[in-house]
C-alpha positions in Angstrom: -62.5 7.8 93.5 -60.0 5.1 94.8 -57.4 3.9 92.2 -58.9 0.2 91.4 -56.2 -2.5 91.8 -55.6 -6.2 90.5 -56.3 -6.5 94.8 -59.8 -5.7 93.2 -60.0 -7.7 90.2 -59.2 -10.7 91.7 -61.8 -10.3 94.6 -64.8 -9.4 91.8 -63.4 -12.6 89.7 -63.5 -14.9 93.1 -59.7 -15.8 92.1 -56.4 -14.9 92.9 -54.2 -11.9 91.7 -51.5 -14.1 89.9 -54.5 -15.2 87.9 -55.4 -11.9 87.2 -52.1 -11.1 85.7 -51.5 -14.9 84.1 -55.1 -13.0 81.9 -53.4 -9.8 81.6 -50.1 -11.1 80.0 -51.5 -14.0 78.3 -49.9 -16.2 80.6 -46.6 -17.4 81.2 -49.5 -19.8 82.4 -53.2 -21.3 81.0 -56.0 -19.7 82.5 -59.5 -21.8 82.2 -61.5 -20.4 79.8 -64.7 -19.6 82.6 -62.4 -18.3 84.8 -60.5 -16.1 82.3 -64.3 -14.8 81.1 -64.8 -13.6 85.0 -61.6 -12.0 85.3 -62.0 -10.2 81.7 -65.6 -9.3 82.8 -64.2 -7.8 86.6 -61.6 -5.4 84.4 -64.6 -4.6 82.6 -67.0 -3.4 85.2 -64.2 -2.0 87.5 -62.9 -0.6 84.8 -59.2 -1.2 86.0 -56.0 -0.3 83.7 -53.3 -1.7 84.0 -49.6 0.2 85.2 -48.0 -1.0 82.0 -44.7 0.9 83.7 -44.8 -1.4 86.2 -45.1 -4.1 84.7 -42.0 -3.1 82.5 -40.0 -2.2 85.9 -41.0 -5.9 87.0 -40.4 -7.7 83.9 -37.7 -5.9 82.8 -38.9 -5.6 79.5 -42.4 -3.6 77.8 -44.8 -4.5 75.5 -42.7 -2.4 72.8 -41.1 -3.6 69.5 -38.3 -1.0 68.3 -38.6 -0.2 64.7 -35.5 1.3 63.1 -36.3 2.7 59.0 -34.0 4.7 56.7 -36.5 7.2 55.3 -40.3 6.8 56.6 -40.6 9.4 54.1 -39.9 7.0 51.0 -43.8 4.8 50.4 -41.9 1.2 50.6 -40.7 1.7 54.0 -44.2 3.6 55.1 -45.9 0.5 54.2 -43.9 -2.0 55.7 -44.0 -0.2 59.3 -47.5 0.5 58.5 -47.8 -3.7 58.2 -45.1 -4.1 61.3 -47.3 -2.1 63.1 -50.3 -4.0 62.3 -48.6 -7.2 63.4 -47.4 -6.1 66.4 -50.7 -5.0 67.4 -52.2 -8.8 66.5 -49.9 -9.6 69.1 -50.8 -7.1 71.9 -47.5 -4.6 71.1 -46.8 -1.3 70.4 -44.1 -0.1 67.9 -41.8 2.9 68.3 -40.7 3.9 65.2 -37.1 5.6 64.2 -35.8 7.1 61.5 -32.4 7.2 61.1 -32.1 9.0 57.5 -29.4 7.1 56.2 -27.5 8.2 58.8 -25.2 5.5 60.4 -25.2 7.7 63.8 -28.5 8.0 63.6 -29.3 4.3 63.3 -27.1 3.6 66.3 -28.9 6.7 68.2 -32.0 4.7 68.0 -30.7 1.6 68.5 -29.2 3.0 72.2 -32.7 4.8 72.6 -35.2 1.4 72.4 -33.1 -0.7 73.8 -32.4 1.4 76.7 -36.3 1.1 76.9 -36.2 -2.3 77.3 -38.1 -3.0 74.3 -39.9 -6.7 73.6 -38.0 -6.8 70.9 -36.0 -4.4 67.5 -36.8 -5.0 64.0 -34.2 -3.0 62.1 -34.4 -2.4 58.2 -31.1 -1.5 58.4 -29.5 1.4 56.2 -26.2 0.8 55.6 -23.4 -1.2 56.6 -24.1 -0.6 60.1 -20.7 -1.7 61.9 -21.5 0.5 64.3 -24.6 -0.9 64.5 -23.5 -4.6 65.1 -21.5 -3.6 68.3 -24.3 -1.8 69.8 -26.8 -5.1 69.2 -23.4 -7.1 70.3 -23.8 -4.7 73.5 -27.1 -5.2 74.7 -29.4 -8.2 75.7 -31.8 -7.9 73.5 -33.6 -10.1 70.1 -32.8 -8.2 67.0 -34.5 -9.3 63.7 -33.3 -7.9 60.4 -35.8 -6.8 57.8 -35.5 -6.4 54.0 -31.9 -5.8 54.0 -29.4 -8.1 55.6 -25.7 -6.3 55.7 -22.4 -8.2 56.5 -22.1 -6.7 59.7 -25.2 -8.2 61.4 -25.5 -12.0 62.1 -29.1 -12.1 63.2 -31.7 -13.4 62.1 -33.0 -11.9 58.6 -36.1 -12.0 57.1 -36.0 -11.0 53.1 -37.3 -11.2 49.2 -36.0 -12.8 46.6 -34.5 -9.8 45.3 -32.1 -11.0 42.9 -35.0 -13.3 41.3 -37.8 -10.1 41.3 -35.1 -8.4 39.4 -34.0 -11.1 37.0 -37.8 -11.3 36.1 -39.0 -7.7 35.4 -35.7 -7.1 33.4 -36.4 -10.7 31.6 -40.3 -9.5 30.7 -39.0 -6.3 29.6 -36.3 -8.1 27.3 -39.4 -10.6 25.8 -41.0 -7.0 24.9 -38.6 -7.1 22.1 -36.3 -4.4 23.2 -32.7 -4.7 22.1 -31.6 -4.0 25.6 -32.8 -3.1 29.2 -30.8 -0.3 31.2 -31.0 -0.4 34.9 -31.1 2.4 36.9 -29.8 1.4 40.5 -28.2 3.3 44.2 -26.0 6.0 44.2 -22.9 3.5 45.2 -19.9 3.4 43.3 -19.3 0.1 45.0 -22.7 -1.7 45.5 -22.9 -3.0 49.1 -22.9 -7.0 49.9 -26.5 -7.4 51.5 -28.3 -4.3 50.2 -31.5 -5.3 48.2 -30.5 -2.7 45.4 -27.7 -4.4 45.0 -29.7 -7.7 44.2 -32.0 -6.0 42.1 -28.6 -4.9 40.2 -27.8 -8.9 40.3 -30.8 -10.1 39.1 -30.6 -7.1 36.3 -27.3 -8.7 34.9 -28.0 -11.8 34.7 -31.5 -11.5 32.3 -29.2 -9.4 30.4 -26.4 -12.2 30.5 -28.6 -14.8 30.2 -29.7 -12.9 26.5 -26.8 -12.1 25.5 -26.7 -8.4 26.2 -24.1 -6.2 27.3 -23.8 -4.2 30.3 -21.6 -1.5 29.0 -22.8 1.9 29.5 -26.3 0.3 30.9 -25.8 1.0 34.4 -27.4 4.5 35.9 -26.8 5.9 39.3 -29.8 7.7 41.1 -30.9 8.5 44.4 -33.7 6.5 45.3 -36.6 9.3 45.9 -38.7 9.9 43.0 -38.0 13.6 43.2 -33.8 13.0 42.8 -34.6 10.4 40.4 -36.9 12.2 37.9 -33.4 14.5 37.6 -31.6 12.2 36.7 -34.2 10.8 34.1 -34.4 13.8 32.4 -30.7 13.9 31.4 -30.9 10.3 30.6 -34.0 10.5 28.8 -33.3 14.0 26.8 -30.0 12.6 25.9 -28.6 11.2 22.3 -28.4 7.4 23.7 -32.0 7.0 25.3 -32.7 3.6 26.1 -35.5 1.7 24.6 -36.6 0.0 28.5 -35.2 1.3 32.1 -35.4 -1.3 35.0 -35.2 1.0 38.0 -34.6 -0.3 41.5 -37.1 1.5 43.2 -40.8 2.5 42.1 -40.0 5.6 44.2 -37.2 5.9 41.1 -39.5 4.2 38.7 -42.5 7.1 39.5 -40.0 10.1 38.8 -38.7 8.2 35.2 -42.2 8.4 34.4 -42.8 12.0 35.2 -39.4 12.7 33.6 -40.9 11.0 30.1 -44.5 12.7 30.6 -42.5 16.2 30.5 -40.3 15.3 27.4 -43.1 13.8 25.7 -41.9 10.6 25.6 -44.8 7.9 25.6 -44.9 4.7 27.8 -44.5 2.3 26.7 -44.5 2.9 22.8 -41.5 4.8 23.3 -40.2 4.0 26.3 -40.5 0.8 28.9 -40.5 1.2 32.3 -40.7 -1.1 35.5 -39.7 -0.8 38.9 -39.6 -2.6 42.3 -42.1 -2.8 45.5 -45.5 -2.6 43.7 -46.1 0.4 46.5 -49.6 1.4 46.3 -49.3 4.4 44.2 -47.6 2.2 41.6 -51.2 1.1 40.4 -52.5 4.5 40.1 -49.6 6.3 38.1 -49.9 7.2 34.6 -49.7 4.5 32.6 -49.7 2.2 35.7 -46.7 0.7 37.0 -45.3 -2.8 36.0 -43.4 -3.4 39.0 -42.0 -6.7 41.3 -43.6 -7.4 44.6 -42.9 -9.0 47.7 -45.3 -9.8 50.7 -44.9 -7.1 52.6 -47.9 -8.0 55.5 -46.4 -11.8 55.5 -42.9 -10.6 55.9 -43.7 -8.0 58.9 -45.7 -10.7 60.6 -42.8 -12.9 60.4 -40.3 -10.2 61.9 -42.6 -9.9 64.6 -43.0 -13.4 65.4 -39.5 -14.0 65.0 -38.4 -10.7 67.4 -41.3 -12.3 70.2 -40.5 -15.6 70.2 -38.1 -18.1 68.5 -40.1 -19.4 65.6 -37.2 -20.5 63.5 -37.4 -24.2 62.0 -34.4 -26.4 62.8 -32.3 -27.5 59.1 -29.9 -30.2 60.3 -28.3 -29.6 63.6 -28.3 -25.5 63.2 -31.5 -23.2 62.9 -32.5 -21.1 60.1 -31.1 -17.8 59.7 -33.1 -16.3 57.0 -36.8 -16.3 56.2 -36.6 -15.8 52.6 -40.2 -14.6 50.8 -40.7 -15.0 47.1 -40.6 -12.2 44.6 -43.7 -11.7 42.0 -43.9 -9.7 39.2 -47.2 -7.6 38.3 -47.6 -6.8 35.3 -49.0 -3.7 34.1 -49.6 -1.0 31.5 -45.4 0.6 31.5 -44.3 -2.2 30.0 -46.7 -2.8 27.2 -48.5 -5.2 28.0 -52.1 -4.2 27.6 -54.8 -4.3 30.1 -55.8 -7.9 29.7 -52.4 -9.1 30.8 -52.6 -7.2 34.4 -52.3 -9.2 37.3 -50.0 -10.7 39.6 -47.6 -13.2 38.5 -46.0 -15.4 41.0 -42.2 -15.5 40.3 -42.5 -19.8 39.9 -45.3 -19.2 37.2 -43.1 -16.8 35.1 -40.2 -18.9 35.3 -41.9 -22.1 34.4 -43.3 -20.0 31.5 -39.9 -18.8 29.9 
């Protein structure tokens, strides 16, 4: 059988083949609904595909969005390419997904690989300080959006949570518990990085403890951020002669392997021990007792990256245009904490503040 053509399509659709394509590529102009129903209805019957590597050869560019992750592995950053993805897709794209590891080389082998591809567009949750990173985007022709994490380096545009402000209000529901003090466990950085969320969530940590009247000394904790590293490191902290009464941890991926950590030493959550994290992934709800955690929008934020990395969709402050998209944190309040049953929910960060 004869390879059907736009040639084709256009004669079925009694119109020409630049209107074929305008249909295909949802424009760069209108198409009249009736005759965009006939050309829809000739691809249909002739069952005609497009040669999407054509197109890319023409265009220069493809119908891709680059994604760049530390750690698919880790839930937080599953979901949010899981909710790139679906964006994208609203949109007529495909994403290529990389993981670089927390690997700076890797990061920048990815970045060289999409945008050698010519992709629509890269979204990078970036990993690190990514210097390396910056002259590669500083390299290349291309719109890079930042997501979740916004390092020095980098001068695009950034879409983000209010981490600092997620933090400050887990650590300050923790504190109206009643507990003398709140101990955060945070990255495994001596030197907390400008523009890494953990290092908000650390921010927001001090200052509901400052804001009380609470010292930091000796409240800070280093762990890696998978629950399997982290539930290690709870179980020296935990077992130890100066547990702490509440543990703000800066991950639920951390947050999960405290509470696995406490299950093995018998420790009960949250008579004995408070616990809250950050991300409200999905598994947070189902963990034993459920997770009191601080969540961001997650499907709202992805949707903006990928409207941001397709088209411009930044509002004009003044003479200059936005460079961040900030999203608000809220807290959700669960069993870890103490609160009972009745008081589960989702608590927009303005509500909580207003209320303390």
């Amino acid at each position: 059988m004869a390879k059907v053509t736009r040639d084709d399509v256009a004669k079925l659709a009694g119109t020409s083949t630049a209107v074929v394509s305008y249909v295909i590529n949802n424009g760069p102009r209108p198409v009249a609904p009736a005759t965009r129903e006939r050309v829809l209805a000739a691809i249909k019957e002739l069952g005609y595909r497009p040669d999407r590597v054509a197109q890319a050869m023409a265009s220069r560019r493809t119908d891709l969005i680059g994604l760049i992750v530390p750690d698919t592995r880790q839930p937080f950053f599953a979901e949010m390419a899981h909710a790139v993805e679906q964006a994208a897709a609203e949109r007529g794209k495909m994403v290529l997904v990389g993981n670089a590891d927390y690997l700076d080389e890797r990061e920048v082998h990815y970045l060289r690989a999409f945008l050698g591809m010519r992709v629509a567009g890269l979204i990078l949750i970036s990993q690190g300080p990514s210097e390396h990173a910056a002259a590669e985007i500083d390299a290349w022709d291309a719109r890079v959006v930042l997501l979740h994490r916004r390092p020095d380096a980098i001068d695009d545009v950034a879409v983000m949570t209010d981490d600092v402000g997620g933090a400050q209000l887990a650590t300050r529901h923790l504190l109206e518990h009643g507990h003398p003090y709140v101990a955060f466990l945070g990255g495994t950085e001596e030197t907390p990085k400008s523009g890494d969320p953990v290092t908000d969530h650390l921010e927001g940590w001090r200052r509901a403890m400052e804001e009380s009247g609470k010292s930091l000394e000796g409240r800070y904790f280093q762990a890696p951020y998978n629950r399997y590293d982290a539930y290690q490191v709870a179980l020296d902290l935990l077992a130890g002669p100066h547990r702490p009464p509440a543990i703000m941890c800066a991950t639920d991926d951390q947050a999960i392997g405290v509470l696995r950590a406490a299950r093995e030493l018998r420790i009960d959550v949250p008579g004995e021990l408070a616990v809250a994290g950050f991300d409200d992934v999905k598994e947070a709800a189902l963990t034993d007792p459920p997770l009191t955690t601080v969540a961001s929008d997650r499907e709202a934020m992805a949707r903006a990256a990928v409207d941001l990395v397709l088209d411009d969709g930044l509002r004009v402050v003044g003479s200059r245009r936005e460079r961040l998209r900030l999203f608000p944190a809220r807290l959700v309040v669960r069993g870890s904490c103490g609160c009972g049953p009745a008081a589960a929910g989702a608590v927009p960060a303005a509500e909580r503040a207003a209320r303390s």
